[in-house]
LUMTIRO-241499 format. One record per residue: x, y, z of N, C-alpha, C in turn. Coordinates in steps of 0.05 Angstrom, whole numbers, padded with zeros to 5 digits, always signed. Each point is the difference from the previous one (the first is absolute). Layout:
N
XYZXYZXYZ ...
! end
This chain:
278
+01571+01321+01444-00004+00027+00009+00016+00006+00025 +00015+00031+00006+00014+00002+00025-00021+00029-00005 -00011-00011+00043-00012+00021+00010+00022+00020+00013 -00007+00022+00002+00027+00022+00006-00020+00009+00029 +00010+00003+00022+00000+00018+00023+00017+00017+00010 -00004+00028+00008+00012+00016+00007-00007-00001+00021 +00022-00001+00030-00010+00000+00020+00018+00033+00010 -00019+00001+00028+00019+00021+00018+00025-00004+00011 +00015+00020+00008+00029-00016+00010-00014-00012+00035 +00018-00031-00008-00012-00018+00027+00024-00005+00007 +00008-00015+00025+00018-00013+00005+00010-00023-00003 +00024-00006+00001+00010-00020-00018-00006-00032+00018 -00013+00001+00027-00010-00025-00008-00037-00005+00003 -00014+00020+00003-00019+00007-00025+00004-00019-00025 +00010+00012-00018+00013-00005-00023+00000-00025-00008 +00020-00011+00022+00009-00032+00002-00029-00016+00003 -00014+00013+00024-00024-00019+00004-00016-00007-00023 -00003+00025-00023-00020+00006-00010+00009-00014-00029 +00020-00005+00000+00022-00012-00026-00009-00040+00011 +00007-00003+00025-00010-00026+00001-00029-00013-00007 -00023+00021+00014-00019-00010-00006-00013+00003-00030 +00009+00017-00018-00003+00007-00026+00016-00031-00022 +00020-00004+00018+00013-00026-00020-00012-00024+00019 -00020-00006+00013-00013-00023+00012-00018+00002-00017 -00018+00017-00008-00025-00003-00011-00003+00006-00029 +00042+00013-00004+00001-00013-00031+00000-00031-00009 +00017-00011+00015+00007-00023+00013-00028-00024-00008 -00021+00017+00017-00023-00022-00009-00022+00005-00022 +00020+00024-00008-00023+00011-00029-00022+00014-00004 -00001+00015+00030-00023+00015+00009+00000+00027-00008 +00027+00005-00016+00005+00027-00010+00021-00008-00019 +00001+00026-00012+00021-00001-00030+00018+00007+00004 +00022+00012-00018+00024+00015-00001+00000+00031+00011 +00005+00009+00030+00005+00029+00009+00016+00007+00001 +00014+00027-00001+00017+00013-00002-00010+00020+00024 +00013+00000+00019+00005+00021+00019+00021+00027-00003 -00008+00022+00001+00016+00016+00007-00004+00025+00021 +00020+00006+00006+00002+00013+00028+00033+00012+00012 -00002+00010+00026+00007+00011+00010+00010-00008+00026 +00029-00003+00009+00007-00005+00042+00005+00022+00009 -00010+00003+00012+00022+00015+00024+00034-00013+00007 +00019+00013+00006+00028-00006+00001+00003-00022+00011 +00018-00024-00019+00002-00027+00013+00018-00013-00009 +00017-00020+00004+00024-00003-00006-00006-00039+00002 -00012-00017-00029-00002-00019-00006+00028-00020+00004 -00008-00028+00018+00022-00022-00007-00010-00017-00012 +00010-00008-00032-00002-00024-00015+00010-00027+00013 -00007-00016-00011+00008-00026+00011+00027-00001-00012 +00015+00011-00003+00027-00002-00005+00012+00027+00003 -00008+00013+00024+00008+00022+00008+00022-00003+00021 +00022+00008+00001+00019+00012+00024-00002+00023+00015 +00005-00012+00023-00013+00030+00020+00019+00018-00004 +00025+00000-00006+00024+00013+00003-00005+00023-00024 -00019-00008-00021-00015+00031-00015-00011+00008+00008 -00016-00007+00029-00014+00031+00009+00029+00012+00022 +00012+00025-00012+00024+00013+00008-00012+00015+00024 -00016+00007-00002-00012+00031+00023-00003-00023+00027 +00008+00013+00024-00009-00010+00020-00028-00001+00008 -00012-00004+00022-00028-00007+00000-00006+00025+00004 +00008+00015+00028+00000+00026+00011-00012+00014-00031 +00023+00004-00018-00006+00012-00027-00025-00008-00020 -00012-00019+00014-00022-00012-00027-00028+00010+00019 +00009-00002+00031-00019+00010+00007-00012+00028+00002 +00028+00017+00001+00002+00031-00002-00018+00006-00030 +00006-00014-00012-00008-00004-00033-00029-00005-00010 -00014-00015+00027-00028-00010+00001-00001-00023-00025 +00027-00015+00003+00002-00021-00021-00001-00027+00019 -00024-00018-00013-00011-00029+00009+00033-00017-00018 -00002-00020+00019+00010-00022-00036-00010-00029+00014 -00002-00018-00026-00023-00008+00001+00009-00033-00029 +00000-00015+00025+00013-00034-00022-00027-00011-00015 +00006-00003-00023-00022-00011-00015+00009-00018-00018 -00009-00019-00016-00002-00026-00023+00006+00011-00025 +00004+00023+00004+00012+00001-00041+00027-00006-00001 +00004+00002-00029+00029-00011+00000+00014+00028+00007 +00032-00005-00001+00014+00031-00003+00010-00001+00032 +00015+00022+00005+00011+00012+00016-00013+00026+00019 +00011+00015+00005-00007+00028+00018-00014+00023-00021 -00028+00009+00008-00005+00018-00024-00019+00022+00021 -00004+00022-00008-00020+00016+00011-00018+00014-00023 -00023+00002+00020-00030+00010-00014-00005+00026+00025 -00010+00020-00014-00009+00020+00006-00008+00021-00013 -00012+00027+00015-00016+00021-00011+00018+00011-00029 -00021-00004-00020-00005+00010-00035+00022-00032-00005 -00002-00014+00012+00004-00021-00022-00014-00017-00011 -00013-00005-00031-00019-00017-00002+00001-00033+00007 -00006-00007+00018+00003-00036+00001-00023-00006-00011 +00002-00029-00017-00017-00022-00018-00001-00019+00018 -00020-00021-00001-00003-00020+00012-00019-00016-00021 +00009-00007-00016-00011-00021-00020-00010-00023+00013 -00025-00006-00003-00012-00040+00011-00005-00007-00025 +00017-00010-00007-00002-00016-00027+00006-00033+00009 -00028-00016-00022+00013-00029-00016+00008+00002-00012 +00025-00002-00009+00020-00006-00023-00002-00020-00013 -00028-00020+00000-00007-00022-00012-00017+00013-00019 -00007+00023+00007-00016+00018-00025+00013+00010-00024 +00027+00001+00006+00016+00018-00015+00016-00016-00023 +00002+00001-00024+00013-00013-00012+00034+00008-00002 +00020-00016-00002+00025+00004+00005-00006+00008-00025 +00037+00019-00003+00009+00017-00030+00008-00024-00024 -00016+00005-00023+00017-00014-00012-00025-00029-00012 -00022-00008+00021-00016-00014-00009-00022+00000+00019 -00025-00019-00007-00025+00008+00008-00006-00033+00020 +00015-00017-00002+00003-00027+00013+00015+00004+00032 +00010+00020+00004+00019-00003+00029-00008+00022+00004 +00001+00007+00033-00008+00015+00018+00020+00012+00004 -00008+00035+00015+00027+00015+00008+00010-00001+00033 +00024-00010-00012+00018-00008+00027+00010+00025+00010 +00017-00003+00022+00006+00019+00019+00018+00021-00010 +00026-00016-00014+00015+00015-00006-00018+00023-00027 -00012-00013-00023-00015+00009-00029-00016+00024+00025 -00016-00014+00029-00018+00025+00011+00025+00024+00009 +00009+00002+00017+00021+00029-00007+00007+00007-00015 +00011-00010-00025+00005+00016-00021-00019+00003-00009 -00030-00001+00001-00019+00017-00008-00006+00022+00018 +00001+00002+00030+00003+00017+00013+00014+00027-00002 +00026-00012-00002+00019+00018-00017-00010+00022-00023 -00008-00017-00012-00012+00008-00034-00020+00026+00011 -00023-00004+00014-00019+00012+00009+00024+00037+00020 +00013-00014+00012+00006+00033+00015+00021+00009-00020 +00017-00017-00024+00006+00016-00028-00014+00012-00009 -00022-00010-00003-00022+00018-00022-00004+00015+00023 -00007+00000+00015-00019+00030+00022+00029+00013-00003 +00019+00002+00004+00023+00015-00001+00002+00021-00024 -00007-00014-00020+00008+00002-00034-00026+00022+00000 -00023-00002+00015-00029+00017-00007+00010+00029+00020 +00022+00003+00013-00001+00023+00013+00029+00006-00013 +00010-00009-00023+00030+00002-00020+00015+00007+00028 +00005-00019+00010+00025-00020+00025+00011-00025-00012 +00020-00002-00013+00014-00019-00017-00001-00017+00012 -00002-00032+00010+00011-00017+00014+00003-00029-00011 +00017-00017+00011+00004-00023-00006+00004-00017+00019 +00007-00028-00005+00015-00023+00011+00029+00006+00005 +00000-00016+00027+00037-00001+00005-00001-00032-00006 +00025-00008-00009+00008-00025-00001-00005-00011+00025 -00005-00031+00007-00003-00006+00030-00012+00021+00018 -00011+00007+00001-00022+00006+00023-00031+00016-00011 -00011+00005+00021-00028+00004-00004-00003+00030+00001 -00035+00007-00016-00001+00024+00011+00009+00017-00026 -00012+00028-00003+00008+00019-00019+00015+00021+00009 +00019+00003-00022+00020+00022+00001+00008+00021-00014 +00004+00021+00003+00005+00022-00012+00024-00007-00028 -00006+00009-00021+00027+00004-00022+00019+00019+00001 +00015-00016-00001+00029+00024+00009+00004+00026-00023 -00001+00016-00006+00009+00017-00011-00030+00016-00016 -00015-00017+00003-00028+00003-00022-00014+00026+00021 -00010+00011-00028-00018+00026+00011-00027-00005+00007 -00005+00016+00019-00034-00018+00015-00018+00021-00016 +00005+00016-00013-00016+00016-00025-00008-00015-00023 +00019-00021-00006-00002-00007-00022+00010-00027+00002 -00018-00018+00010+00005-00026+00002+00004-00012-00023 +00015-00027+00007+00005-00017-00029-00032-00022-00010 +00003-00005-00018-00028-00018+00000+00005-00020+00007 -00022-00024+00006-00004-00017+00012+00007-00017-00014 +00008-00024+00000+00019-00012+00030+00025+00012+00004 +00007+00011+00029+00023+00006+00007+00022-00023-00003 +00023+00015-00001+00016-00019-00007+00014-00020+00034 +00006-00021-00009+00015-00012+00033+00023+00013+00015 +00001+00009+00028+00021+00021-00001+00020-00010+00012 +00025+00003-00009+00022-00015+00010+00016+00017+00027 -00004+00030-00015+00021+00020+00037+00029-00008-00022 +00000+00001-00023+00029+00007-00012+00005+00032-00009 +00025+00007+00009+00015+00024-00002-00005+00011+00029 -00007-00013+00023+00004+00015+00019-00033+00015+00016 -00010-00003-00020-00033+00004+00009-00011-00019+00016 -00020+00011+00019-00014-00002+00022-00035-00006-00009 +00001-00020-00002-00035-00002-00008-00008+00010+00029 -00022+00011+00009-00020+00010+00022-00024-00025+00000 -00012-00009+00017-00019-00017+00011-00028+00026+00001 -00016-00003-00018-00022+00012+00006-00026-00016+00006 +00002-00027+00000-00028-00018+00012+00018-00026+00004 -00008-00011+00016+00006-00026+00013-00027-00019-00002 +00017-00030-00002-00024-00015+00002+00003-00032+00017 -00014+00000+00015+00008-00028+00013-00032-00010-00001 -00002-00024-00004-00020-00018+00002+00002-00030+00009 -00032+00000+00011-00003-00035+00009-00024-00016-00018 +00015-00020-00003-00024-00016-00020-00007-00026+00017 -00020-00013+00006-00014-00020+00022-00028-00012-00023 +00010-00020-00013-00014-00026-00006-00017+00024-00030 +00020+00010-00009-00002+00016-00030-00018+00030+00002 -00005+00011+00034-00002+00023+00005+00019+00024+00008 +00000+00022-00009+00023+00017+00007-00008+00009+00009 +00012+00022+00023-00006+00019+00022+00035+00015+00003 -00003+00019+00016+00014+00024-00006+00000+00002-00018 +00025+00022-00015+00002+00014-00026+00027+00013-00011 -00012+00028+00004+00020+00027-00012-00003+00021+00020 +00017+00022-00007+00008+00022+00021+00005+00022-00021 -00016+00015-00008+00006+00016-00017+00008+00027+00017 +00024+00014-00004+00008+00018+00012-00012+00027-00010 -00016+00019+00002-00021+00022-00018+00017+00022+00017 -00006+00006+00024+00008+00023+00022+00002-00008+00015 +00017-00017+00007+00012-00012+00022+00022+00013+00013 +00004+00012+00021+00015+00008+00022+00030-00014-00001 +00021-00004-00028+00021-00014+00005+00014-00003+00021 +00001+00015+00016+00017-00006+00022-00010-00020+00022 -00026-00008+00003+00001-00024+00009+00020-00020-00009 +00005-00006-00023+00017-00019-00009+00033-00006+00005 -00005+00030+00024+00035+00000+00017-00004-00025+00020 -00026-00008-00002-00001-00010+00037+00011-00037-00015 +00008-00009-00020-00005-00026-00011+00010+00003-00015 +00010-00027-00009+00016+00001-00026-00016-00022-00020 -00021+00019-00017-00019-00011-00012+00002-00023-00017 -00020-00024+00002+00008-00017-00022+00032-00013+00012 +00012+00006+00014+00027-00014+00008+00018+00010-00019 +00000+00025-00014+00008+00009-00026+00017+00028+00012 +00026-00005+00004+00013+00028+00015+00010+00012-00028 +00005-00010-00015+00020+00017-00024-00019+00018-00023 -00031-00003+00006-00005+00022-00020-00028+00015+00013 -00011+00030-00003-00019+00015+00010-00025-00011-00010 -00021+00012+00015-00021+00004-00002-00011+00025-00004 -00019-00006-00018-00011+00033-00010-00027-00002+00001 -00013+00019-00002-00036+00004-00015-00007+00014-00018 -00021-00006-00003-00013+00012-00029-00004+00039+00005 -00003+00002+00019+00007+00029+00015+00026+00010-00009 +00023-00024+00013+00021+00014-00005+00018+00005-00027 -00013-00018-00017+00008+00000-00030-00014+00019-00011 -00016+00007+00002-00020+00025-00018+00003+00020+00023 +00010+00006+00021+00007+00026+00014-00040+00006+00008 -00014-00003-00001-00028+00000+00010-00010-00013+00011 -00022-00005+00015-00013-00014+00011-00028-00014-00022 -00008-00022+00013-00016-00012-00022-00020-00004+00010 -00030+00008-00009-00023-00018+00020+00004-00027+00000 -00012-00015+00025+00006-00026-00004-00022-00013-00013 -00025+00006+00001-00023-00007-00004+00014-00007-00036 +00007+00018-00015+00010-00003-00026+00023-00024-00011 +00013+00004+00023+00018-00026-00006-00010-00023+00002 -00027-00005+00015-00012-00030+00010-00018-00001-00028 -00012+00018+00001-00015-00002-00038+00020-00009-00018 +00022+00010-00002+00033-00005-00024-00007-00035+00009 +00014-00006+00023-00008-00028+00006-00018-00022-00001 -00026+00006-00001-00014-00020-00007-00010-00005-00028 +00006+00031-00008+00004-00003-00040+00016-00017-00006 +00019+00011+00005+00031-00030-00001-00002-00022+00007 -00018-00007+00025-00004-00031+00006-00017-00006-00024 -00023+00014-00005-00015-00012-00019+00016-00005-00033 +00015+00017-00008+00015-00007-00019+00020-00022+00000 +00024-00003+00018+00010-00025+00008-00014-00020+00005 -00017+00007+00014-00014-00037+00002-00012-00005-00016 -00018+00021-00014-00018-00005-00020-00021-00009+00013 -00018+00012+00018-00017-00006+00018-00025+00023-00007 -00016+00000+00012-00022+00023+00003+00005+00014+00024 -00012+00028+00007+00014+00015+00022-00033+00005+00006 -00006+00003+00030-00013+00007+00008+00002+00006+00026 -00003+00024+00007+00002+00027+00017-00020-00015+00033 -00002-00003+00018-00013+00000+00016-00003+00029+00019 -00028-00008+00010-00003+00026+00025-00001-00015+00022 +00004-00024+00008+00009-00011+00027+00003-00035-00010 +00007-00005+00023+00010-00028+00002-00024-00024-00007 -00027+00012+00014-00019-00015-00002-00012-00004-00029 +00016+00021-00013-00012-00001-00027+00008-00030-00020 +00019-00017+00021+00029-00008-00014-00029-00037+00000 -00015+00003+00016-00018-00018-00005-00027-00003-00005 +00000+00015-00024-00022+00016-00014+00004-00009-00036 -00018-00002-00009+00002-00003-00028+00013+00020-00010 +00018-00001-00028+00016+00023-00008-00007-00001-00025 +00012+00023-00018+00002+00006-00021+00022+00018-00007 +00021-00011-00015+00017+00017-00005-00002+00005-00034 +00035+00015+00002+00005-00006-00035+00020-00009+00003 -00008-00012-00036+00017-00010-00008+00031+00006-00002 +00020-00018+00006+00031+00011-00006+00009+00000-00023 -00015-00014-00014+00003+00002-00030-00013-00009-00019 -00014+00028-00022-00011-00005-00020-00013-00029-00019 -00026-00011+00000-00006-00017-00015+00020+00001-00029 +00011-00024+00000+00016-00005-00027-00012+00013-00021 -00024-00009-00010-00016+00018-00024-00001+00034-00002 +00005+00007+00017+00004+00042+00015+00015+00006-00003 +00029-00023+00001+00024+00010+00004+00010-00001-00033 -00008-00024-00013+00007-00008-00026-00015+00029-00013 -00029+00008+00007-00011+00017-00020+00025+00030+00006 +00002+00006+00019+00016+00021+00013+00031+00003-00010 +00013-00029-00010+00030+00002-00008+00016-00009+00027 -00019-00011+00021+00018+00006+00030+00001-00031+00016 +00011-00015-00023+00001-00015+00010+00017-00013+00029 +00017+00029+00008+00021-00011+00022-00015+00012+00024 -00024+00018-00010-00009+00022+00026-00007-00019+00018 +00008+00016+00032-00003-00025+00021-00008+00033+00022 -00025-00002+00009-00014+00022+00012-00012+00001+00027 -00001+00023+00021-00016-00018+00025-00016+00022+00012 
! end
């Protein structure tokens, strides 16, 4: 089962604190699989394989900006979080999870982002925002040429940037995994203020844009709706049960969710044998 929380927008090391003590007491099994989501105020993240020479803006400028930045343990480079962007914070055992492919091996780091991936595809694909994979790197991207009216179906195809097209970065994802727990996540871009993204050169990635779900559909989106898109999707990708919290304390409390997918005998009577639900 992944419990889902929606928090208020906090600050990003808030965040951090609240991300450590959540994977300690996953850690000793005192709680299950949560899913955090939420909200920073303007802040400008260093990965453990970040170069300072991507944050471009001088300080003067970050402070004019009311922009923090702020070194943390995920993997990745230079990235920013701020107002209408959705951030995830998954505490997952990945000793729970079965790798693709068989029911004997566990899902490893690399199999865990490309399920991540998979999850802000489908939330993309539920508001018909085309997106895919770039070769070598992380994170979902816009399809070059494809109409956001009329998305392609699922699975997007791998995107290469042949003929001169510009895939766009619409979610980022860096994560830390510590003794088969993950912490950080994703960065889903909803109404996000692009021009923060002058101050850095995101991801260490100068040669292609960043967009949002705003700026592809020309509207604005509640966010509350995109975090529902999301934990539908987690529950479908993982194949987990979804269950909604109204606070944190709830997170050590007996639960009851549903199921992610149909008793075999329901599905067989139904015809549906591939249905996978959350």
């Amino acid at each position: 089962m992944i419990s889902v929380f929606q928090l208020e927008r906090i600050d990003y090391a808030t965040g951090l604190a609240l991300q450590e003590k959540l994977v300690d007491l996953r850690k000793q099994g005192h709680i299950g699989d949560v899913l955090l989501l939420l909200e920073h105020p303007p802040v400008i993240t260093l990965g453990r394989n970040a170069k300072s020479a991507n944050v471009i803006a001088p300080a003067e400028m970050l402070a004019a900006r009311e922009v923090e930045t702020f070194p943390c343990n995920r993997g990745g480079d230079v990235t920013f979080h701020g107002p209408g962007q959705l951030v995830g914070y998954p505490i997952f055992d990945l000793r729970g999870f079965p790798a693709e492919g068989g029911h004997l091996k566990t899902l490893g780091a690399v199999g865990y982002v490309r399920q991540l991936e998979e999850v802000l595809i489908r939330t993309c694909a539920d508001f018909r925002i085309p997106t895919g994979r770039v070769a070598g790197l992380t994170g979902a991207w816009t399809v070059p040429g494809a109409e956001s009216q009329s998305a392609p179906p699922l699975p997007f195809p791998l995107l290469q940037g042949q003929g001169g097209n510009l895939q766009a970065k619409i979610a980022a994802i860096g994560v830390h995994i510590s003794r088969g727990v993950t912490s950080h996540g994703f960065a889903l871009n909803v109404n996000t203020d692009l021009s923060y993204f002058d101050l850095l050169v995101p991801c260490g990635i100068s040669d292609k844009p960043v967009t949002s779900m705003q700026k592809e559909l020309g509207h604005a989106i509640a966010i509350e709706q995109v975090a529902h898109s999301v934990a539908r999707n987690f529950g479908q990708v993982f194949q987990s049960q979804i269950l909604w919290l109204e606070s944190l304390d709830a997170l050590l409390e007996p639960k009851v969710g549903v199921p992610a997918r149909p008793p075999a005998e329901l599905r067989e009577l139904h015809g549906q044998d591939e249905t996978r639900w959350a």
